[in-house]
C-alpha positions as CSV (number, residue, x, y, z in Angstrom):
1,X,1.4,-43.7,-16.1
2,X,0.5,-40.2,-16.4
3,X,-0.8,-38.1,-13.7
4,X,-3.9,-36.1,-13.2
5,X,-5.2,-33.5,-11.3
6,X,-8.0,-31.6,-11.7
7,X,-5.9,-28.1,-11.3
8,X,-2.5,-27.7,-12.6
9,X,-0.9,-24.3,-11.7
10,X,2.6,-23.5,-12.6
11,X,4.7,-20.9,-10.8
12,X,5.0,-20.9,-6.3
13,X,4.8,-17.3,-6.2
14,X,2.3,-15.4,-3.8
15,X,-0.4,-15.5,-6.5
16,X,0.2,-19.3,-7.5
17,X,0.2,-19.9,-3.8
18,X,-3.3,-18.0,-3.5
19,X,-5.0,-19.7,-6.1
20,X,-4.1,-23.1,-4.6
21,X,-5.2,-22.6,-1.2
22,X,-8.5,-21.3,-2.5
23,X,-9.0,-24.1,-4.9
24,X,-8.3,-26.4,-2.1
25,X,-10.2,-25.1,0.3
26,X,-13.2,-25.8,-1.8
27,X,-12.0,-29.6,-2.3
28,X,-10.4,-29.2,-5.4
29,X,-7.6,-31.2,-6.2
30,X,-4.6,-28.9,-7.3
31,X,-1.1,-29.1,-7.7
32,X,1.2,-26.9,-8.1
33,X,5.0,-27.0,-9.8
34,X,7.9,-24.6,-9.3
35,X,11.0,-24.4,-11.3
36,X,12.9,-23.0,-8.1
37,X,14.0,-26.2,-6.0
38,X,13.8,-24.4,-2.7
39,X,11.7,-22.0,-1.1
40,X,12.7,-19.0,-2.0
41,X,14.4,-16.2,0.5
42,X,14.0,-13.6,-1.5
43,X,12.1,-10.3,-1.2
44,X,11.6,-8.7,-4.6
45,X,8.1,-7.2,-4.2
46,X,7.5,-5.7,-0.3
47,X,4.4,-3.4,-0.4
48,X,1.2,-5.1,0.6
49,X,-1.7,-2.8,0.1
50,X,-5.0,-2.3,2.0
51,X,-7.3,-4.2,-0.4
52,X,-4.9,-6.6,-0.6
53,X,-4.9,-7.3,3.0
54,X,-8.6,-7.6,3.2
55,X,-8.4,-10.6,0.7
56,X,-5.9,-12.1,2.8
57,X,-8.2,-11.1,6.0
58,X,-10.6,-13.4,4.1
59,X,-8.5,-16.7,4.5
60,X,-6.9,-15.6,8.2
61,X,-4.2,-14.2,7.0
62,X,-3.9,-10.6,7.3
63,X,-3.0,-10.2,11.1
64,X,-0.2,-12.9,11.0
65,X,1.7,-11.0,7.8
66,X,1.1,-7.4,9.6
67,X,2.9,-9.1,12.3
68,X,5.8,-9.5,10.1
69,X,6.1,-6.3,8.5
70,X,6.0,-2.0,9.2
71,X,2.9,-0.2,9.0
72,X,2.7,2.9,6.8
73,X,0.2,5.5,7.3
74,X,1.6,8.6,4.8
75,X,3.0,8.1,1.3
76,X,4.8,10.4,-0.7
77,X,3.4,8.4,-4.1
78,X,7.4,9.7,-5.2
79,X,6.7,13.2,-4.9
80,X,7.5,15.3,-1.5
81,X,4.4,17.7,-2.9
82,X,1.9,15.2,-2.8
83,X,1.7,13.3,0.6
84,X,-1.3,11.5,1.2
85,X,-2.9,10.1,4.3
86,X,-3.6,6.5,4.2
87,X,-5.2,6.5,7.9
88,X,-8.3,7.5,6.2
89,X,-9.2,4.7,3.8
90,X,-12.6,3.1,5.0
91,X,-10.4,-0.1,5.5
92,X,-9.6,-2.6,9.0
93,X,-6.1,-1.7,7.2
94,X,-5.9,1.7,6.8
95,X,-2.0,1.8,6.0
96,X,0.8,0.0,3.5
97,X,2.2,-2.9,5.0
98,X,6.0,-3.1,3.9
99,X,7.2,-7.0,4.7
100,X,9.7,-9.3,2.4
101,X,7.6,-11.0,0.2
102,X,9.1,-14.1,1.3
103,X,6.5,-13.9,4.3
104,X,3.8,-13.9,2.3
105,X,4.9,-16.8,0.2
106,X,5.6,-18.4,3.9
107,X,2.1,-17.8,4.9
108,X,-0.1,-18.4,1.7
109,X,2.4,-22.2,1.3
110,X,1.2,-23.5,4.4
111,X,-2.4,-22.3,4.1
112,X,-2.4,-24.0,1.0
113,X,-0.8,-27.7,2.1
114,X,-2.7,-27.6,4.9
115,X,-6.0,-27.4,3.0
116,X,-4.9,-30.3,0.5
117,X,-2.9,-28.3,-2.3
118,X,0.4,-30.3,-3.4
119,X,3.8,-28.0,-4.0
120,X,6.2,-30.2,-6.2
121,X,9.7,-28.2,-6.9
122,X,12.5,-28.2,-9.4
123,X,10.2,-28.7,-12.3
124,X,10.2,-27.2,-15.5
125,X,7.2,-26.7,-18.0
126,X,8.8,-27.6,-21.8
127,X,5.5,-28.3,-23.7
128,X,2.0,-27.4,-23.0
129,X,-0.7,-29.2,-25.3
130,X,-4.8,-28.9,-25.1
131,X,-7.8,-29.9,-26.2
132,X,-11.5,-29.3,-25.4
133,X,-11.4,-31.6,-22.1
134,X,-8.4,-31.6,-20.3
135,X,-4.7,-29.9,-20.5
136,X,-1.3,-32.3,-21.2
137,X,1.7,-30.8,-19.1
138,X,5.0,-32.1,-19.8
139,X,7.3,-31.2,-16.8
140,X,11.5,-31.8,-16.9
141,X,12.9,-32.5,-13.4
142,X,16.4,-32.0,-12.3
143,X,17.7,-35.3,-13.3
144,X,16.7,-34.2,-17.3
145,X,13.4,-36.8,-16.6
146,X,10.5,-35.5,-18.6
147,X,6.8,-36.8,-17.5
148,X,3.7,-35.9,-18.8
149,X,0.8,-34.0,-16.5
150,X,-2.6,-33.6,-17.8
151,X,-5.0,-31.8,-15.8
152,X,-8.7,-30.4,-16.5
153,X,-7.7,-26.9,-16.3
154,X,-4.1,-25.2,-16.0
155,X,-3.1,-22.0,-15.0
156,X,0.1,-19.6,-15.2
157,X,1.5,-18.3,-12.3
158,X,5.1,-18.3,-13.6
159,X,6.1,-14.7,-13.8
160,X,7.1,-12.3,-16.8
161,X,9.2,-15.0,-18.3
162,X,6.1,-17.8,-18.5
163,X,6.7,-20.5,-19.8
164,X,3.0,-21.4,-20.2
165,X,2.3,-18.3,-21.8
166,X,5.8,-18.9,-24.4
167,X,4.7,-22.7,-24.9
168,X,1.3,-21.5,-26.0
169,X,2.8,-18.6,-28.1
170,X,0.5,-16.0,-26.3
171,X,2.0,-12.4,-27.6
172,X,3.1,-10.4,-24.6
173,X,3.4,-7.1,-26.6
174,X,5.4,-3.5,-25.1
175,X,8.6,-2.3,-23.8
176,X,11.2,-1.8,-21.6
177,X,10.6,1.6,-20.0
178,X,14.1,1.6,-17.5
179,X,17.1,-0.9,-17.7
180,X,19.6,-1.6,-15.0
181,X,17.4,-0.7,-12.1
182,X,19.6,-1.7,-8.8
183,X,17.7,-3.5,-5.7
184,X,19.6,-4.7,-2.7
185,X,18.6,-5.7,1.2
186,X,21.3,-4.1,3.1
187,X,21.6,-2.9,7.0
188,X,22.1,0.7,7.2
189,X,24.0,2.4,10.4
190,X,22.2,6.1,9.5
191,X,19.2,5.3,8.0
192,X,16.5,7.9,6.8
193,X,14.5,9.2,9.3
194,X,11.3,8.8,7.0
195,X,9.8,5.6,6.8
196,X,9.6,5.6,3.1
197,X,12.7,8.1,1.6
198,X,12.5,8.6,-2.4
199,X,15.0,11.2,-4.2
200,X,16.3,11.7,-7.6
201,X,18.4,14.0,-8.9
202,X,20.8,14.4,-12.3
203,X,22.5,10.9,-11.5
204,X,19.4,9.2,-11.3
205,X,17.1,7.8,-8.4
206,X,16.4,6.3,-5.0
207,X,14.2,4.4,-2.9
208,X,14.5,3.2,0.6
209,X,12.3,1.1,2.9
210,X,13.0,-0.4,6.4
211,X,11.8,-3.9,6.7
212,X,11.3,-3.5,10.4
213,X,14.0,-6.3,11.7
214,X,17.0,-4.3,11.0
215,X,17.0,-4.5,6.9
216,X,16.3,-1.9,4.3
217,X,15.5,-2.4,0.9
218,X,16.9,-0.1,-1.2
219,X,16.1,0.8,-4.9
220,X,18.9,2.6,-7.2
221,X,19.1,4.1,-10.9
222,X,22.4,5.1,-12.3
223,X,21.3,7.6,-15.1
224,X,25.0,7.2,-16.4
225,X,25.6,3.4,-16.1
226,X,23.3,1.7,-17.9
227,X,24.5,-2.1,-17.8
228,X,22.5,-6.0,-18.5
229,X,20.5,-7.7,-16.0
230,X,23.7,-10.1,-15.3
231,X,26.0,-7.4,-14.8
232,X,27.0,-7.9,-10.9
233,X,26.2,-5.2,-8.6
234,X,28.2,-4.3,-5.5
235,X,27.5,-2.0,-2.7
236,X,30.2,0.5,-4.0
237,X,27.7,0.8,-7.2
238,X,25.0,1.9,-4.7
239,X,26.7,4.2,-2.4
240,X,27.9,5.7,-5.5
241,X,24.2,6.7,-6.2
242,X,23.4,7.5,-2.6
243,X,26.2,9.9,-2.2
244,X,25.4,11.8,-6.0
245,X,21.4,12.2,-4.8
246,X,21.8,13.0,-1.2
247,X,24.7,13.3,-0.3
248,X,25.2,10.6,2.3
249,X,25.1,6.4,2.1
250,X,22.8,6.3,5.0
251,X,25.5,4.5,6.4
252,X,25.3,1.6,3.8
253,X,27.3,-1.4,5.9
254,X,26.1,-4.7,4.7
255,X,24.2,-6.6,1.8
256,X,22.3,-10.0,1.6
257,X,21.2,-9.9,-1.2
258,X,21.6,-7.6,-4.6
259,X,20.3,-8.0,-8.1
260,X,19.4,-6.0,-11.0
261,X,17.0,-5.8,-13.2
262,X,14.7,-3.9,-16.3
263,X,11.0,-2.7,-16.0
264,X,9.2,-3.8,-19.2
265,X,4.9,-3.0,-19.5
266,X,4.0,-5.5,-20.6
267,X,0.2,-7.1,-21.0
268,X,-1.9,-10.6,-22.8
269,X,-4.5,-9.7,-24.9
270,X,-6.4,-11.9,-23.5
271,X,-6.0,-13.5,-20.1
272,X,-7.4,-16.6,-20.9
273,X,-7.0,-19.6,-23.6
274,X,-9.5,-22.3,-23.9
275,X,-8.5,-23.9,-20.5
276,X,-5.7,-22.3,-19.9
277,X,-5.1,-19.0,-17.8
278,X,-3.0,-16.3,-16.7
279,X,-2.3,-14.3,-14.0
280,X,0.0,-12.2,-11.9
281,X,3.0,-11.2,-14.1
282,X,2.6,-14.0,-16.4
283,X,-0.2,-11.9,-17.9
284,X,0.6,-8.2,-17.5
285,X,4.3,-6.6,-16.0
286,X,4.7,-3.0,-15.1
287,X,6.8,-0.3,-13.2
288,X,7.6,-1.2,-9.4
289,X,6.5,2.3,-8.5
290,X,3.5,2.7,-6.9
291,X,3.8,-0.9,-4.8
292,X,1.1,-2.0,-6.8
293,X,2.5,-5.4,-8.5
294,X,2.2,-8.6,-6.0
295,X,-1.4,-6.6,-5.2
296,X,-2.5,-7.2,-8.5
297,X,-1.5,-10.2,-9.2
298,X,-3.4,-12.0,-5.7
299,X,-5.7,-10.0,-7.1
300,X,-6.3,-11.7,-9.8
301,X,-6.0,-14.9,-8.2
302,X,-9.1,-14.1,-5.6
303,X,-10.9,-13.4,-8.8
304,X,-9.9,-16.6,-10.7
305,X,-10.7,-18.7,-7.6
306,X,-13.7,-18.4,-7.2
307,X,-15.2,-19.0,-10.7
308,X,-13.0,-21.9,-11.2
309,X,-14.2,-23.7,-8.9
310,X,-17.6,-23.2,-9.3
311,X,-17.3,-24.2,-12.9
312,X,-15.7,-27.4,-11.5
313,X,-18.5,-28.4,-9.1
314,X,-20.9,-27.2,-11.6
315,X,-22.2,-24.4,-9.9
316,X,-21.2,-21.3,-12.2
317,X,-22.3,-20.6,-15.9
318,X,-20.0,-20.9,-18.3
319,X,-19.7,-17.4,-19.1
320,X,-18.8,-16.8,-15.6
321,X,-15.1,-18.2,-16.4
322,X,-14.8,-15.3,-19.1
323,X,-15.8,-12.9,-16.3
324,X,-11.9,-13.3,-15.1
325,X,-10.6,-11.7,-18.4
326,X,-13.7,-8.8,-18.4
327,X,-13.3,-7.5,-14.7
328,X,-9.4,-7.9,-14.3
329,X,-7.9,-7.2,-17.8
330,X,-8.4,-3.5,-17.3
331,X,-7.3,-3.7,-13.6
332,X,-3.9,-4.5,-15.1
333,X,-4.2,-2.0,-18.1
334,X,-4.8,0.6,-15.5
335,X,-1.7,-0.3,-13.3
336,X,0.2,0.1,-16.4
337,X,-0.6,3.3,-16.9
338,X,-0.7,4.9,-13.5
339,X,2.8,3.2,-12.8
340,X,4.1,3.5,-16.2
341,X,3.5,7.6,-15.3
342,X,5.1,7.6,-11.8
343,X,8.2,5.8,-13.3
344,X,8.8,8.4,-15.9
345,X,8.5,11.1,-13.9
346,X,10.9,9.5,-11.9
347,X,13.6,9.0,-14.3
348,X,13.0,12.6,-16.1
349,X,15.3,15.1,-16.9
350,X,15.3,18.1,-14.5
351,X,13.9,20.5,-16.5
352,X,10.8,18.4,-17.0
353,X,10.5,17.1,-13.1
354,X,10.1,20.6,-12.4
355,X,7.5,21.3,-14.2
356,X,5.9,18.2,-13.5
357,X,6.0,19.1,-9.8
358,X,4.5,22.3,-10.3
359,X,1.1,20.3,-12.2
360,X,1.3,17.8,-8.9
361,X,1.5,20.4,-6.3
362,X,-1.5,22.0,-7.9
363,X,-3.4,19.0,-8.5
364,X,-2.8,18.6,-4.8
365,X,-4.9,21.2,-3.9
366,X,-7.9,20.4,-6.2
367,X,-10.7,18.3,-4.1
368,X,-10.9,14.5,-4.1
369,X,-7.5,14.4,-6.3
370,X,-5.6,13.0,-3.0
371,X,-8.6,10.9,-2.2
372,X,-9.1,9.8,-5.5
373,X,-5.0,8.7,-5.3
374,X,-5.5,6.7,-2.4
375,X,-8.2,4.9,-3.5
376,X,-6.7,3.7,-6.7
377,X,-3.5,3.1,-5.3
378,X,-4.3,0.9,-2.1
379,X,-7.1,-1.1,-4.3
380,X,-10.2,0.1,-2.0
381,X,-11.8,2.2,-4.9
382,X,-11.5,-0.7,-7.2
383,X,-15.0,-1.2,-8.9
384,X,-15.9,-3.6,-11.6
385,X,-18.5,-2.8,-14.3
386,X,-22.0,-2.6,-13.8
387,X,-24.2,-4.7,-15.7
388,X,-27.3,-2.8,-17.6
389,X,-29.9,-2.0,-15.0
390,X,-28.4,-3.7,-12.1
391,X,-28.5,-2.2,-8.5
392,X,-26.2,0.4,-8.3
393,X,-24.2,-0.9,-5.6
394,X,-23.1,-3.8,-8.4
395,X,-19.8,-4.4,-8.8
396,X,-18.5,-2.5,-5.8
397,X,-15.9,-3.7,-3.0
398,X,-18.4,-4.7,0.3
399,X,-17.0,-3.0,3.3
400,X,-16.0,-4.9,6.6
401,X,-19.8,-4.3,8.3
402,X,-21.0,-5.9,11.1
403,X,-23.6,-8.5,10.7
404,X,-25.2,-11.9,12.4
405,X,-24.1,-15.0,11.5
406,X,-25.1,-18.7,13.0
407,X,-26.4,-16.5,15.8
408,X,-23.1,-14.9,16.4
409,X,-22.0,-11.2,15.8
410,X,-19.1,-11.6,13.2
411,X,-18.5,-8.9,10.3
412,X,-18.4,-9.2,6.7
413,X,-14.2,-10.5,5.9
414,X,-14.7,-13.3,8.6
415,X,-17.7,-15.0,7.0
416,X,-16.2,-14.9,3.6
417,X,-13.2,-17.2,5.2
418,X,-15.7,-20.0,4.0
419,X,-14.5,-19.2,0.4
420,X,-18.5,-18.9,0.0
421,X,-21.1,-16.4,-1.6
422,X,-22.8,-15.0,1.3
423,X,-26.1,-13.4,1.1
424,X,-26.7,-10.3,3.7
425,X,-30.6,-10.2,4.3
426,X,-31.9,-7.3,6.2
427,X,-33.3,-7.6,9.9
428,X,-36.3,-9.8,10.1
429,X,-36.4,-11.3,6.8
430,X,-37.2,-14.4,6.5
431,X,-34.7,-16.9,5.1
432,X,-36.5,-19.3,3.1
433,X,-35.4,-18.0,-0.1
434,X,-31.8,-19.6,0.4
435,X,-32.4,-22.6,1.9
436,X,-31.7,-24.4,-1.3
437,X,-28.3,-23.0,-2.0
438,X,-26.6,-23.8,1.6
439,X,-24.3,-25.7,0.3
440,X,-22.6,-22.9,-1.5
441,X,-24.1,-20.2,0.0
442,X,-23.8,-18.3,3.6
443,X,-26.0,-16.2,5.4
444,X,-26.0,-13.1,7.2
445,X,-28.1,-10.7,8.9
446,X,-27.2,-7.0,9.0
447,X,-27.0,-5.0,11.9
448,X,-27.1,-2.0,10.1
449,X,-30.5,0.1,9.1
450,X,-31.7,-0.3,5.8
451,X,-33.7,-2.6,3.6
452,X,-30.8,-3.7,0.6
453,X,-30.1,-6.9,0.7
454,X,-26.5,-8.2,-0.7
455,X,-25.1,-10.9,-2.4
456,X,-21.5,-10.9,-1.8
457,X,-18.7,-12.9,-4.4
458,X,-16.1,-14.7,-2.2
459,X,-13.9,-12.4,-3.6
460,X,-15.7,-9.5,-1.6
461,X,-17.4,-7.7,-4.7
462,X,-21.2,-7.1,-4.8
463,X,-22.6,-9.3,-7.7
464,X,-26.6,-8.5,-6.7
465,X,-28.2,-6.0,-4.7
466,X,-31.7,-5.7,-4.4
467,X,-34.0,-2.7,-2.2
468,X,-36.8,-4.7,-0.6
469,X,-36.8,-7.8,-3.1
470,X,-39.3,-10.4,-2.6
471,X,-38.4,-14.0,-2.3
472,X,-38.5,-14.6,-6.1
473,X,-35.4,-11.8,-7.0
474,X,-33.4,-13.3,-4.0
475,X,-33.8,-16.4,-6.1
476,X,-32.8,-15.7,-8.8
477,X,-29.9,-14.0,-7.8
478,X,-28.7,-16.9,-6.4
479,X,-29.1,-19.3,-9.1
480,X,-27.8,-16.4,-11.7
481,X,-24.8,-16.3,-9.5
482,X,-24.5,-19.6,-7.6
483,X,-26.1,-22.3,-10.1
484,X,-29.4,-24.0,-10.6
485,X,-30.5,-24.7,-6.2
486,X,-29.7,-27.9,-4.9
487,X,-33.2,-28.8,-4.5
488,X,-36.5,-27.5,-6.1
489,X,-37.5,-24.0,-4.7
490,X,-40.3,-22.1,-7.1
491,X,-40.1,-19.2,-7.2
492,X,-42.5,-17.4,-5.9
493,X,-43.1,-13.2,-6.3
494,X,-45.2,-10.8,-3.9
495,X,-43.8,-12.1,-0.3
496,X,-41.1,-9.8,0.6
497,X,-37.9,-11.2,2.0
C-alpha cells in the first residue's frame, strides 16, 4: 500500500523543521523524512540573526532559543576597522544570537510534532518521480527496504548534497571558493576576551565564538595544508593555526566534536519544479562568513509556508506559488555575493588585505555605509519588490508595533503566531470589510496615528497598503491576497473604512 500525505519534505534540518510546523499548524498533513537516524548533536551553523528571530518570535519561539545562546551587540563583520553596532536595529532583537544549532533544531522539532507534523528517520530518497497531480517518493530504510511515498507536493530540505534536487537533475552550477576549512567545539582555559575574535595572517585564518555553557566554536584555515573533507582533524592541527596567527592557543584543552569541510557558491536556477521545491542549502550554498546561512534558509521556509498552504486550502492564486522563486531567489544571490566577498578578503594575501582595509576603513566613515551593513546582514532591511503602482510601503518588513487585537493590547509578531494574514485598520474604522475572510484573516487596530491601513503576509512582509481606502480596496486586497471571501461581500466604493 503506498502512503500519502499531502506534504512530503525531505531533510530535518532547521528549515525542514520550519516548514513543517507551519504547514501543520494550518492543518496540513506533512511528513517529514531524515536520512540521519538520530537527532543530531551537532552545531554547524551558530549565528541566529535579528530578522531571523522575529520569524521565530512569530511561532513562540524566539525567547526560549535566546535563552539558550549569547547575545551579541557589536560585530566586527571580519574586519577590526569596521565595527558596527547592532543595539540599534529597529528590532525586539537588536543583537546576534550565537547558540548551537542543535537548539534550534530542538525547538522547531517539537513545535512541529506537537502541531501534527510526523518526523520519520533513517530514510533515504533514491528516486523522485512527478506528474501534474501528485509526487511518487521512493524512500530506502536501514534494513535496504524501499517503499514508495506519493504526496501532493514535495519539498527539499536536504542540504547541499540534495538528493531531491540530484534525482530530479536540477543543475546546481559554481565553485569551491576555500577547501579544508577546520571547525571544532572545544573548551578553552584562556579564551579571547572579545566575544566574537577573528584574525588572519600569512598562515591563514581564525574565528572564535563562546557558546555561553563553557564551549567555543572555533573556525581554522591552514593556508599551507590544504587536505579532503575526510582527512581527520586533531586539536594539534588547530593549535598549530592559533599559535602562527596570534600567538597563543587560547588555552585550547578539549574537543567534542571536529570536522572539516569546503565552501562551494553554489545556487538553482530556479527554486522550484512543477511540485517540487527547494530551499535552504538544497537550493543555494555559500561562504560561512557573515552568519548568514541557517538565516536564509528559515527564510525561505517562512516564505514557502505560507503560499503553500494557501494553495492547498484553495485560498491563494496560483501564481502566488511562483512568488517563492521571485522574492527569495535573489535573497540567496545576494548572500552569495556579500559572503562570497567577506570570504576572500579573508583568505587574501597580505599585500591585498591591506589595501582592502584601507577601502573599508574609509568606507567606514562614509554615512549610512555601517547602517546600510547592518541592515543587510541581520535581515531587517530585507525588502521585496514592489509591484507597479502599489503603496510604497509594499514589500517592506512590518515592524513589531503595538496594536488592538480581540480587545486586547498585543503588538504586531504575536498576532501573526496565528500563521494568518492580518489586516491593521486604523482607529475607528469600521470592520465590515473583512468579515468575510475571518477564517484566514486576523484583525488589528493600530494604536499609532495615521490613516494607512496594512495587510500583513504571515511571513511579516507588507503585501497591501492603502491611505484612507474605502471598503471596496480593503476588499480587494483581501481576496487579491487571501482568495475569493468565504461568503458574498460586494463590493462597495465611497464609504471609507
Amino acid at each position: 500500500m503506498m502512503a500519502q500525505n499531502q506534504v512530503l519534505v525531505v531533510g530535518a534540518g532547521p528549515t525542514g523543521l520550519m516548514l513543517a510546523g507551519d504547514l501543520a499548524a494550518q492543518g496540513i498533513d506533512v511528513m517529514v523524512v531524515e536520512q540521519r537516524p538520530e537527532e543530531s548533536k551537532l552545531s554547524r551553523a551558530f549565528a541566529v540573526q535579528a530578522r531571523t528571530l522575529e520569524l521565530l518570535d512569530a511561532r513562540e519561539l524566539a525567547d526560549p532559543l535566546v535563552a539558550t545562546g549569547v547575545e551579541v551587540d557589536e560585530l566586527a563583520v571580519l574586519f577590526e576597522s569596521l565595527v558596527i553596532d547592532l543595539s540599534i536595529l529597529p528590532s525586539r532583537f537588536p543583537f546576534l544570537l550565537i547558540t548551537p544549532q542543535s537548539e534550534t533544531e530542538r525547538l522547531l522539532a517539537r513545535r512541529a510534532t506537537r502541531l501534527g507534523a510526523t518526523i520519520r528517520r533513517g530514510l533515504t530518497v533514491t528516486a523522485v518521480r512527478q506528474d501534474a497531480n501528485s509526487v511518487d517518493v521512493n524512500l530506502l530504510d536501514r534494513n535496504g527496504v524501499t517503499t514508495n511515498h506519493r504526496a501532493d507536493w514535495l519539498v527539499g530540505a536536504d542540504g547541499v548534497n540534495s538528493t531531491v534536487r540530484r534525482a530530479l537533475r536540477m543543475p546546481f552550477p559554481g565553485k569551491t571558493v576555500v577547501s579544508s576549512v577546520m571547525l571544532a567545539d572545544v573548551q578553552l582555559t584562556e579564551p579571547p576576551e572579545t566575544e566574537l575574535t577573528f584574525d588572519r595572517g600569512s598562515a591563514g585564518f581564525f574565528f572564535v565564538v563562546p557558546f555561553g555553557d563553557g564551549w567555543y566554536r572555533v573556525i581554522a584555515w591552514n593556508r599551507d595544508r590544504p587536505l579532503p573533507d575526510d582527512a581527520p582533524v586533531d586539536l594539534e592541527e588547530i593549535r598549530d593555526v592559533l599559535f602562527r596567527i596570534a600567538g597563543t592557543d587560547f588555552g585550547l584543552a578539549e574537543a567534542r566534536w571536529l570536522s572539516r569541510f569546503h565552501s562551494d557558491e553554489r545556487q538553482v536556477p530556479r527554486y522550484r519544479n512543477g511540485r517540487v521545491f527547494l530551499v535552504g542549502d538544497a537550493a543555494h550554498t555559500h561562504s560561512p562568513a557573515g552568519g548568514q546561512g541557517m538565516n536564509v534558509g528559515l527564510q525561505d521556509a517562512a516564505n514557502l509556508s505560507w503560499r503553500l498552504a494557501a494553495a492547498i486550502h484553495g485560498h491563494g492564486p496560483a501564481r502566488q506559488l511562483d512568488g517563492y522563486h521571485a522574492e527569495r531567489h535573489p535573497v540567496g544571490k545576494a548572500v552569495l555575493r556579500s559572503s562570497g566577498s567577506l570570504l576572500r578578503l579573508a583568505v587574501a594575501e597580505t599585500p591585498f588585505w591591506q589595501r582592502a582595509n584601507w577601502v573599508i576603513e574609509t568606507a567606514s566613515r562614509l554615512a549610512h555605509v555601517p547602517d546600510r551593513i547592518i541592515r543587510q546582514i541581520s535581515g531587517i532591511g530585507l525588502r521585496y519588490p514592489r509591484p507597479f503602482a502599489s503603496h510604497r510601503l509594499c514589500g517592506t518588513r512590518v515592524p513589531d508595533v503595538s496594536l488592538i487585537a480581540h480587545a486586547a493590547p498585543t503588538r504586531v509578531y504575536a498576532e501573526l503566531r496565528t500563521g494568518r494574514f492580518l489586516l491593521i485598520l486604523p482607529p475607528q474604522s469600521s470592520h465590515a470589510p473583512m468579515e468575510a475572510w475571518r477564517d484566514r484573516v486576523s484583525l488589528g487596530t493600530s494604536t499609532e496615528p495615521g490613516t494607512t491601513a496594512k495587510l500583513i503576509r504571515p511571513d511579516g512582509y507588507i503585501a497591501w497598503a492603502g491611505d484612507r481606502p474605502d471598503a471596496g480596496e480593503v476588499r480587494a486586497a483581501l481576496a487579491r491576497w487571501c482568495g475569493p471571501a468565504k461568503l458574498p461581500a460586494p463590493i462597495r466604493r465611497g464609504a471609507h473604512v
